[in-house]
C-alpha positions in Angstrom: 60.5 61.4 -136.6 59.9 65.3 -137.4 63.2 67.1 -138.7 63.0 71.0 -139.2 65.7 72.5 -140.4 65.7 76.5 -140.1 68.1 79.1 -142.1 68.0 82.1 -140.3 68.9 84.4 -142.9 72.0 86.9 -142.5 73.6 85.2 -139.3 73.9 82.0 -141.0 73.8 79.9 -138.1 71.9 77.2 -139.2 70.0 75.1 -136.4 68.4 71.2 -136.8 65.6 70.0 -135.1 64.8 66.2 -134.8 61.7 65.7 -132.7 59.6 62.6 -131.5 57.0 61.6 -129.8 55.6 58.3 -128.7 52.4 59.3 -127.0 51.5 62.2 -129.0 51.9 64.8 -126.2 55.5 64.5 -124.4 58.1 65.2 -127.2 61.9 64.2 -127.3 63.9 66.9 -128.7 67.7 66.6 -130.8 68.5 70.2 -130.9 71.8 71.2 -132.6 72.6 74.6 -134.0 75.5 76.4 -135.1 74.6 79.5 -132.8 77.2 80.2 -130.2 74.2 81.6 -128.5 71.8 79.2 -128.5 74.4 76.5 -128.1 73.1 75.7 -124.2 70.0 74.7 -125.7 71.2 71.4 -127.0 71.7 70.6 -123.6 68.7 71.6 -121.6 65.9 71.5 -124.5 65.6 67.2 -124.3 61.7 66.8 -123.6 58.3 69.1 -123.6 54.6 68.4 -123.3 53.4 69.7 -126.5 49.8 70.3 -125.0 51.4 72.7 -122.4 54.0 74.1 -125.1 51.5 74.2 -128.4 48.4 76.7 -126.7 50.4 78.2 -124.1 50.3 82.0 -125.2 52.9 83.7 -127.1 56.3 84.1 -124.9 54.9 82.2 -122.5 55.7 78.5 -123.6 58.6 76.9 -122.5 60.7 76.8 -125.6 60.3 80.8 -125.4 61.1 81.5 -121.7 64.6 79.1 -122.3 65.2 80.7 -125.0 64.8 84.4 -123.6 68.3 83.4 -121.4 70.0 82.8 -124.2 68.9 84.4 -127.8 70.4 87.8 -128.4 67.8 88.6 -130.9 64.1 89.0 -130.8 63.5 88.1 -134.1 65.2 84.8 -134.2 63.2 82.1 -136.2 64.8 79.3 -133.9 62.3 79.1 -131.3 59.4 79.2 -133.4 60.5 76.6 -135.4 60.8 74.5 -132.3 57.2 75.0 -131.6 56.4 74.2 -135.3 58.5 70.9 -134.7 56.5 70.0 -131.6 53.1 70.6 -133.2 54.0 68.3 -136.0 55.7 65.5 -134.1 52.7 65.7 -131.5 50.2 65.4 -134.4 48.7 68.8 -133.3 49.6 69.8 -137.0 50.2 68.7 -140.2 53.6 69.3 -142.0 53.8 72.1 -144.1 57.1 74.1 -145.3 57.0 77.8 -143.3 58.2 80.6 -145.5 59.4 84.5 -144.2 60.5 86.1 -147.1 62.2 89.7 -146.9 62.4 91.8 -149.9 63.7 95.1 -149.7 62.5 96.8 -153.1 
């Protein structure tokens, strides 16, 4: 199992991931997040091919286009750390810790 946990910064809304996959391509997704936002997502976001999701281009996978209906804010870590999750649990990637780090000097 693949866990990704994402901090989003100043919102605070903290989001889990828990993803599997048997085959190495169709993934089952645990979303939960604390974002009343993104909330609907633990409830449609169960299962994705991680071939279709992992090269499609960027905004055009399917994590992206359900999250477009819901996430207010376009620079939302959430949804690329669902593709993160996915490449992992599929074996398309090794896990590594992802770092943004915002400074203002």
């Amino acid at each position: 199992m693949t866990r990704v946990n994402i901090n989003p910064g100043i919102c605070g809304f903290n989001s889990l991931i828990k993803l599997d996959s048997q085959d190495q391509q169709m993934v089952a997704i645990d979303f939960t997040t604390e974002c009343p936002n993104l909330k609907p997502l633990e409830l449609e976001l169960k299962e994705i091919d991680a071939y279709e999701e992992c090269f499609a281009k960027i905004g055009e996978s399917g994590v992206y286009k359900l999250c477009r209906k819901y996430c207010k804010h376009t620079s939302c870590p959430v949804p690329s750390g669902i593709i993160k999750g996915i490449e992992v649990a599929s074996r398309l990637a090794l896990p590594q810790e992802v770092k943004i780090v915002v400074v203002n000097d």
